[in-house]
N, C-alpha and C positions, 0 to 999 in steps of 0.2 A: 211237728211244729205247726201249728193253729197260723193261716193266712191274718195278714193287716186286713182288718174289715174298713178300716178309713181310707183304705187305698184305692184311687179308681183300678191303676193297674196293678196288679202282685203278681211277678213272675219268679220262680220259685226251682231252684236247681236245674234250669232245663238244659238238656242238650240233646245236639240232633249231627246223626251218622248221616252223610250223602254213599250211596251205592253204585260200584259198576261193575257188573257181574260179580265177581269174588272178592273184589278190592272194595272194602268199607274206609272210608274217611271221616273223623269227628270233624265239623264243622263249628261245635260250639259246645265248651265244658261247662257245666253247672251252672250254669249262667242266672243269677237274682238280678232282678232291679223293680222297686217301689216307686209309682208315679201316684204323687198326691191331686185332686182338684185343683186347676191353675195352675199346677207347677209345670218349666220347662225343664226338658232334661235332655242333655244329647247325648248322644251314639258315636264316637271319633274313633278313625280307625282305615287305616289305605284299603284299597283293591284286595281281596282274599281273608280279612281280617274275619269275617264274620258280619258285618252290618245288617246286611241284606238279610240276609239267613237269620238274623233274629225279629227284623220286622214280619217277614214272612211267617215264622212260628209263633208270632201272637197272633196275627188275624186268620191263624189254623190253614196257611196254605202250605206249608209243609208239615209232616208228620214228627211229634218229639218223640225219643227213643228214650227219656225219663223227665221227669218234671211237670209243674203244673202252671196253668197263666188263667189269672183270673183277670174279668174285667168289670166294674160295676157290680160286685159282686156276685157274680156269675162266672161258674167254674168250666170256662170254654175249652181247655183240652181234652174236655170228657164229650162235646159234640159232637152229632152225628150230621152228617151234611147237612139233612134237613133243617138240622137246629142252628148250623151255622147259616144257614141262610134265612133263615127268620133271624136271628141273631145281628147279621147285618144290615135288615130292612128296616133296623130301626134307628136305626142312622145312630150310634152313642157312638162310635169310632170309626174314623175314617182312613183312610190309607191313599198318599198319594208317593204314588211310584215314581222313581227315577226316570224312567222311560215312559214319558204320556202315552205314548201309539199303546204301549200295555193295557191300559184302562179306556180307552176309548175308542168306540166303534165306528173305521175307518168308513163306512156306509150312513154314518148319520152324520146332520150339520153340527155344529158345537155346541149352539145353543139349544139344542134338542138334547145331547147327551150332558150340559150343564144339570136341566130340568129331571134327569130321568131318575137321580135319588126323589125326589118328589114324587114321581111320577108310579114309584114301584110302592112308596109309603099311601098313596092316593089319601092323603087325606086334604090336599087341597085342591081346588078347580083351577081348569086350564089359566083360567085370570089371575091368580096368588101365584100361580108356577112360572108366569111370565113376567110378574112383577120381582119375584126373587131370582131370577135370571139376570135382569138387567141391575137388579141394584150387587147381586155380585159381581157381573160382570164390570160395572161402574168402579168397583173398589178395586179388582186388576186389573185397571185402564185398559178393559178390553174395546176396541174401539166397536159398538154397536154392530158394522156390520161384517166381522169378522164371525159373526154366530149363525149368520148364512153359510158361510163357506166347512168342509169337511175339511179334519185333522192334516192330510197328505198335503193342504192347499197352504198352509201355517207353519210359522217359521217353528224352531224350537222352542223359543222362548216364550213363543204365544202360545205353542201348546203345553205347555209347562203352565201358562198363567188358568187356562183353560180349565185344567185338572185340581189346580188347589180351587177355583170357583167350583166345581163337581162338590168337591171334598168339605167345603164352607156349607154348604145352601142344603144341608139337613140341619146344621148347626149342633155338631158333635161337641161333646162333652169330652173327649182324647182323637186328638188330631196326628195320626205318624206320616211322617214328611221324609223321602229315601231323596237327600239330595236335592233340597225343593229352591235354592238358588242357579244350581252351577249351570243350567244350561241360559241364565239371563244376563242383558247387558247390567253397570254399575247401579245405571239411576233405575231400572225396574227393582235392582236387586234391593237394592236400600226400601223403597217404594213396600216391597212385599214383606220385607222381614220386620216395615213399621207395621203393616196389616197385623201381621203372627202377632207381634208385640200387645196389640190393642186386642185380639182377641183371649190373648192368655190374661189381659189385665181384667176382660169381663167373666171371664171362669173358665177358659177352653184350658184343659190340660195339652202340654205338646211334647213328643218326640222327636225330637231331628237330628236325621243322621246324617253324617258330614263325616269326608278325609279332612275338611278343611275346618280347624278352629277357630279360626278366626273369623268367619264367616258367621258363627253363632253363636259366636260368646258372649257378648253383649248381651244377650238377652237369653241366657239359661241361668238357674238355679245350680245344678249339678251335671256333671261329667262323669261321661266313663269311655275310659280308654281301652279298646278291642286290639289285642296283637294272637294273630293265629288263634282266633275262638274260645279267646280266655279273656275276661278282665282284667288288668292289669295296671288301672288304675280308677280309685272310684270317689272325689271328693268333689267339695264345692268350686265350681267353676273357676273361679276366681282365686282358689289353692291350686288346682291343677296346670293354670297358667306361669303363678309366679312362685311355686315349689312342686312341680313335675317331681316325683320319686323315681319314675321305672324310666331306663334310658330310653324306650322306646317313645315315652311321651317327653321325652326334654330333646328327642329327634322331632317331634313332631311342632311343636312349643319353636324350637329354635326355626323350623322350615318356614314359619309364620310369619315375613315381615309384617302381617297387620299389628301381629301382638308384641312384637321386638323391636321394631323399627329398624330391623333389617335380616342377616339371614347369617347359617352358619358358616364359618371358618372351613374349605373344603376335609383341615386335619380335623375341626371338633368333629362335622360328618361322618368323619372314617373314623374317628375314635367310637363314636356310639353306636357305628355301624358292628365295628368290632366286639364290645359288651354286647349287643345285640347276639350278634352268631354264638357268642361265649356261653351266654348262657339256654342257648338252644341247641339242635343235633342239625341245625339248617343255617347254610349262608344268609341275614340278613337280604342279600342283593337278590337272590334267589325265590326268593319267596313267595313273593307275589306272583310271580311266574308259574311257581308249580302247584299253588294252587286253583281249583277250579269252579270255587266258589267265594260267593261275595261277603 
């Protein structure tokens, strides 16, 4: 099958085994999904679902065990390090982790690690690298002289705002976001996801991966629901809210007071819990326990 050449993203049957010693583990089956130009699309799915594990095998930091992910037309599971790091210095896709401290180096000030995608593309002088410091910084009300101070000295949620400024100021074409509210207070959260909003309206394609629906629904196109590293449900946002098919996403839909306007029935929970295990070899409650990836 010939890749979507319209596609920024095409990923394409991938999946990927985690190893420990003898014991192989699938983390993620065959897994497609198409990201257009501007389009949002999110990644929903609790603790062991798989999320993580798939943002990671697009930007090639884990290895796929079959499938293909192209980006910009450029067929990056065929990369060799070298190529993925040219590949990244050109800022088209950015990735901001769940865990800031991940991405930034606990030895430099902030606003030096803001600057340093600029600074590795050098195509601008230290005066433009300082100017797009502060005008990102300005759009996540990072207060000025928070960019003196190192990551360790920074609450969560400033280092969280810290990292999507990192992630903005190449000015990527596909933006993947692991989580990129939950460590903020209400009004930063609102505040940022109007940011996302107004850059997907100027062309930014975005991925955001979220346990939490409601968090992103507002403003994605299309959904897909991750349970144990399968998709399990894959429509437009706004179907998957108000006719969820798979129980696990009308668990997830009902857990939502943002999008219900309140929460489920302790027996609907157990009943879906029950479908849930029913139609797997695994207790629903169990689950996320036993597994040991994201």
């Amino acid at each position: 099958m010939s890749h979507d050449t319209t596609a920024l993203l095409d990923v394409r049957e991938i999946a990927v085994d985690y190893r420990r010693g003898t014991v192989r583990k699938r983390a993620l089956h065959a897994l497609s999904l198409r990201i257009q130009p501007a389009q949002a699309v999110a990644i929903i799915g609790e603790t062991g679902s798989g999320k993580t594990t798939l943002a990671r095998a697009i930007l090639g930091l884990v290895k796929l065990d079959r499938g293909s992910v192209q980006i910009g037309g450029e067929h990056v599971s065929r990369f060799s390090a070298r190529q993925w790091l040219q590949f990244r210095r050109k800022g088209l896709v950015q990735y901001v982790f769940q865990d800031p401290l991940q991405s930034l180096d606990p030895e430099l000030p902030v606003g030096e690690s803001i600057a340093e995608p600029l600074h590795v593309q050098g195509k601008q002088s230290a005066t433009e690298r300082a100017a797009a410091v502060a005008r990102y910084s300005q759009l996540l009300a990072l207060d000025p002289s928070l960019l003196h101070r190192f990551p360790g000295e920074l609450s969560g949620g400033q280092r969280q705002r810290v990292a999507i400024a990192r992630a903005l100021i190449t000015e990527p074409r596909l933006l993947v976001l692991d989580e990129p509210v939950s460590a903020l207070d209400a009004a930063t959260r609102v505040q940022v996801l109007q940011l996302l909003a107004r850059l997907r309206a100027a062309g930014t394609a975005l991925l955001l991966i979220s346990h939490d629906l409601g968090s992103v629904a507002s403003m994605t196109d299309r959904t897909l629901v991750l349970y144990r590293g399968t998709v399990v449900e894959d429509d437009a946002t706004r179907s998957v809210i108000t006719r969820p098919r798979h129980a696990y996403t009308r668990l997830l839909v009902g857990s939502a007071p943002t999008l219900t306007g309140g929460s489920l029935s302790r027996e609907r929970r157990n009943a879906l819990r029950a479908e849930l295990s029913a139609l797997s070899d695994a207790p629903y409650d169990t689950e996320a326990r036993r597994l040991e990836v994201e």
